[in-house]
TORKOL-4160 file (C-alpha; in steps of 0.2 Angstrom, whole numbers, padded with zeros to 4 digits, m for minus):
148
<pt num="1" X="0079" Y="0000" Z="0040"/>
<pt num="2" X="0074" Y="m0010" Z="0055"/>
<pt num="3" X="0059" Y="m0020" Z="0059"/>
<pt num="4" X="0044" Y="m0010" Z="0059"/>
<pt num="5" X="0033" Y="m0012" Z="0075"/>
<pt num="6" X="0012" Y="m0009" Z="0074"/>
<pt num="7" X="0001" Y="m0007" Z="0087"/>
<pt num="8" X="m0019" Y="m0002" Z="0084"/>
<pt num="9" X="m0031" Y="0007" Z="0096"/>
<pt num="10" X="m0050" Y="0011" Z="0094"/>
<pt num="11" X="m0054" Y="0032" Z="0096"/>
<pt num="12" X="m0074" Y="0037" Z="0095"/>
<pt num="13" X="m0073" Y="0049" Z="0084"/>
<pt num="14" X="m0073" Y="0050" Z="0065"/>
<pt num="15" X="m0055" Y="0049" Z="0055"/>
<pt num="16" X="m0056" Y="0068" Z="0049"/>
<pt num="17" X="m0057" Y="0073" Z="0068"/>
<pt num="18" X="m0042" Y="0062" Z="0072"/>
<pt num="19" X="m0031" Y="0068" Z="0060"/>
<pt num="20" X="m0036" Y="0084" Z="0060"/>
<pt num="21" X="m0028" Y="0082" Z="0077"/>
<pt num="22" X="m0012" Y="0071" Z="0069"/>
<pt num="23" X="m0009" Y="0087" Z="0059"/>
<pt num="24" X="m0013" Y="0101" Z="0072"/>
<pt num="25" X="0008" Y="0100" Z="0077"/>
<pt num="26" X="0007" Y="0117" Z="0087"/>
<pt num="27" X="m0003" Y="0109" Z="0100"/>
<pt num="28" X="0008" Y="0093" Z="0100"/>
<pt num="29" X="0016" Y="0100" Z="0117"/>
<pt num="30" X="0001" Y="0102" Z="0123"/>
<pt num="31" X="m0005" Y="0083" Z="0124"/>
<pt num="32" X="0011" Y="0072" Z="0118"/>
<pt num="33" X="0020" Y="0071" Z="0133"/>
<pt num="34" X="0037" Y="0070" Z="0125"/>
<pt num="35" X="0037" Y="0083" Z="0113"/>
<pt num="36" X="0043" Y="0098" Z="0121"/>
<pt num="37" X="0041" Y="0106" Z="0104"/>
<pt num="38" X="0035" Y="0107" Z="0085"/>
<pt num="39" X="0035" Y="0119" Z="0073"/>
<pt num="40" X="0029" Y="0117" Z="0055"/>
<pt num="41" X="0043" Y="0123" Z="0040"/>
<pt num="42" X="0033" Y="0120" Z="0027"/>
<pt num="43" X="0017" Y="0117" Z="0022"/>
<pt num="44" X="0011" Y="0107" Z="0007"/>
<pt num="45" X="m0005" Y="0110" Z="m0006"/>
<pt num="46" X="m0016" Y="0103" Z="0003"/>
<pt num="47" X="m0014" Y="0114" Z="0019"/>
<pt num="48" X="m0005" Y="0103" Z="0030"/>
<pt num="49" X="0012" Y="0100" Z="0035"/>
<pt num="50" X="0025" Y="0094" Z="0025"/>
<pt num="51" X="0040" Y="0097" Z="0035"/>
<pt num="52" X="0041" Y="0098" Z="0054"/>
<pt num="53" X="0056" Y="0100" Z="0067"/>
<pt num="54" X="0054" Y="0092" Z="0084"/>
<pt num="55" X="0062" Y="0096" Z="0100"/>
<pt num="56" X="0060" Y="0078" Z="0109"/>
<pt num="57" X="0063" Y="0071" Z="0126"/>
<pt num="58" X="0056" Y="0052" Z="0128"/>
<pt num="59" X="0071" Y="0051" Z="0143"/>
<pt num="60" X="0082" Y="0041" Z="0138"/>
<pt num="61" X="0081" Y="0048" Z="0121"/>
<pt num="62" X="0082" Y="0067" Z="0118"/>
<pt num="63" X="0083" Y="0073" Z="0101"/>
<pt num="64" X="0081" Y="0087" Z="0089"/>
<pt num="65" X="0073" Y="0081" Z="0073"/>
<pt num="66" X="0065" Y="0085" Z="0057"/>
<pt num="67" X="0052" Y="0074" Z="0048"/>
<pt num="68" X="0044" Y="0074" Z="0030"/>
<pt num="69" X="0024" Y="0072" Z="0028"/>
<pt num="70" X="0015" Y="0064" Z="0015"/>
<pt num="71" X="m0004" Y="0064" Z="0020"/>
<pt num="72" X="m0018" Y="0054" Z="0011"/>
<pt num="73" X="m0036" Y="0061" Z="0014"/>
<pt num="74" X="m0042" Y="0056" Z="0032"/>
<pt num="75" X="m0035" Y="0039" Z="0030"/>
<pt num="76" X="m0016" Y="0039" Z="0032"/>
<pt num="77" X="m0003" Y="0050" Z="0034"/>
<pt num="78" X="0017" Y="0043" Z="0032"/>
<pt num="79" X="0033" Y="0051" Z="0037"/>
<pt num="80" X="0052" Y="0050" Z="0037"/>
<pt num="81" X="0066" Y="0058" Z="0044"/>
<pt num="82" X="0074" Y="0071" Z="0038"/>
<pt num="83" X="0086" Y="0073" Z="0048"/>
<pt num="84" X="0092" Y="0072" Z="0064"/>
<pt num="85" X="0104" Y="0071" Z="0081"/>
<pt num="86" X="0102" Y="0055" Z="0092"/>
<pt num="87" X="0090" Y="0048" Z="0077"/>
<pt num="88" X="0099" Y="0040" Z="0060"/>
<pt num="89" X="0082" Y="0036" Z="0053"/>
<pt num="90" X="0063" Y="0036" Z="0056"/>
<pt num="91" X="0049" Y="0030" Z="0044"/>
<pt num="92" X="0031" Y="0028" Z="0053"/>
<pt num="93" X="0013" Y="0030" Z="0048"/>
<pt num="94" X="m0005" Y="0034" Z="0055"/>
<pt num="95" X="m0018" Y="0024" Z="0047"/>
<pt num="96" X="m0037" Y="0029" Z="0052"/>
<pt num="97" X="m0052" Y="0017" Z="0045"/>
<pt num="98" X="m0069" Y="0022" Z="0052"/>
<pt num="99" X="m0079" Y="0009" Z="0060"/>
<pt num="100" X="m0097" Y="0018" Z="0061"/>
<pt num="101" X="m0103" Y="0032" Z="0067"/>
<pt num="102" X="m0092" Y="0041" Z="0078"/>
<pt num="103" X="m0080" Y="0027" Z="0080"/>
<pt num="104" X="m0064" Y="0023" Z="0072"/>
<pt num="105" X="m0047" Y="0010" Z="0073"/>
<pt num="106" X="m0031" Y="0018" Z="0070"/>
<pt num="107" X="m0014" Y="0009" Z="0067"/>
<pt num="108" X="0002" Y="0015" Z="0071"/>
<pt num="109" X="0017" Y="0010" Z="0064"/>
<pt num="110" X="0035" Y="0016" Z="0067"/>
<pt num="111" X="0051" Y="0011" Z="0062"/>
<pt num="112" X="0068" Y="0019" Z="0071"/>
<pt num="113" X="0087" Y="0017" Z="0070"/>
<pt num="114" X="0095" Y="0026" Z="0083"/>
<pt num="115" X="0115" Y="0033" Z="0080"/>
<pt num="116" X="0118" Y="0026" Z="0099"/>
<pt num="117" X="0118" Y="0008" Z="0098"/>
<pt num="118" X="0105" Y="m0002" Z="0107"/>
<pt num="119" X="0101" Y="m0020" Z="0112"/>
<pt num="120" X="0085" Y="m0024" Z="0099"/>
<pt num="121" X="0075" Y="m0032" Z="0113"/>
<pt num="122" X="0078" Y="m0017" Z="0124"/>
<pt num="123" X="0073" Y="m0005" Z="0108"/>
<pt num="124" X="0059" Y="m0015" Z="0105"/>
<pt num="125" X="0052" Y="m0011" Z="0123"/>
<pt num="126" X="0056" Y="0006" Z="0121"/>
<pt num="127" X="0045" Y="0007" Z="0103"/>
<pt num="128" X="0030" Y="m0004" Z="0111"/>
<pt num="129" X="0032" Y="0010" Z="0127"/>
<pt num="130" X="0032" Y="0025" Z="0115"/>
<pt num="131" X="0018" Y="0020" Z="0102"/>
<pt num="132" X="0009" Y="0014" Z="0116"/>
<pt num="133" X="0009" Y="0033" Z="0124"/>
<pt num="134" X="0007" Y="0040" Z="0108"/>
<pt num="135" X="m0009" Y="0030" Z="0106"/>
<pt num="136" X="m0018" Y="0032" Z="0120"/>
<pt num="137" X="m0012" Y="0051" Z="0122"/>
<pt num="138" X="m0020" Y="0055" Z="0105"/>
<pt num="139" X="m0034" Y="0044" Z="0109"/>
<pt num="140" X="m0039" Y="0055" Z="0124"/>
<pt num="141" X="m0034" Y="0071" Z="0116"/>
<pt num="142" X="m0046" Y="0067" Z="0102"/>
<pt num="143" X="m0062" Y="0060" Z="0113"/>
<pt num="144" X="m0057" Y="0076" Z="0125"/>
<pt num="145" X="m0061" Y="0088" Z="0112"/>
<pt num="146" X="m0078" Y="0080" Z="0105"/>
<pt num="147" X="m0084" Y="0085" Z="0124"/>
<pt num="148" X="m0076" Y="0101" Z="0124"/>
């Protein structure tokens, strides 16, 4: 697998209201800018997914893809691919740690090797660039629906 690459930001809101937004996939569309969709396959014993196929378009990468969820309270939630098109593998994980009332750090890590190949610094920008938005994407859909 290649390098993993990690990138943190602070969110004010409690870890079960951030993921209960990393697990809402239906709504992914909604506020995740490249993922044009997601649909949950299966669910596991604890009510959330387990299985999920993605329809993503991050420019120069459009893929259809299927990952595997292993969720761990509030704190962390891990995946890896299933399968996929442009996508040979895909490991990554959310881990939330409050930080007080209302105010939490999550850590995103990701891992991807793509079947088309690519110059490691040019991925490398491209990981920063999607974790980045990711990030700050789910940190303003999260704070947007404690106004709401």
């Amino acid at each position: 697998m290649p390098d993993e690459s990690t990138q943190s930001i602070g969110i004010d809101a409690d870890p079960s209201d951030i993921m209960a937004v990393i697990a809402d996939f239906a709504n992914y569309p909604r506020w995740a800018g490249s993922v044009k969709s997601a649909e949950v396959l299966e669910t596991g014993p604890d009510g959330r997914a387990r299985r999920v196929a993605f329809v993503l378009d991050a420019g120069i990468v459009r893929d259809r893809y299927e990952l595997e969820y292993s969720w761990h309270g509030d704190e962390r939630v891990e995946w890896h691919l299933l399968s996929g098109q442009m996508m040979r593998a895909q490991e990554g994980s959310y881990a939330v740690r409050g930080e007080g009332p209302a105010h939490s750090w999550v850590t995103y890590s990701l891992s991807v090797d793509l079947a088309i190949p690519m110059l490691g610094l040019l991925k490398r920008k491209a990981e920063r660039v999607v974790m980045d938005t990711a990030l700050k994407e789910l940190k303003k859909r999260v704070e947007s629906l404690r106004v709401a």
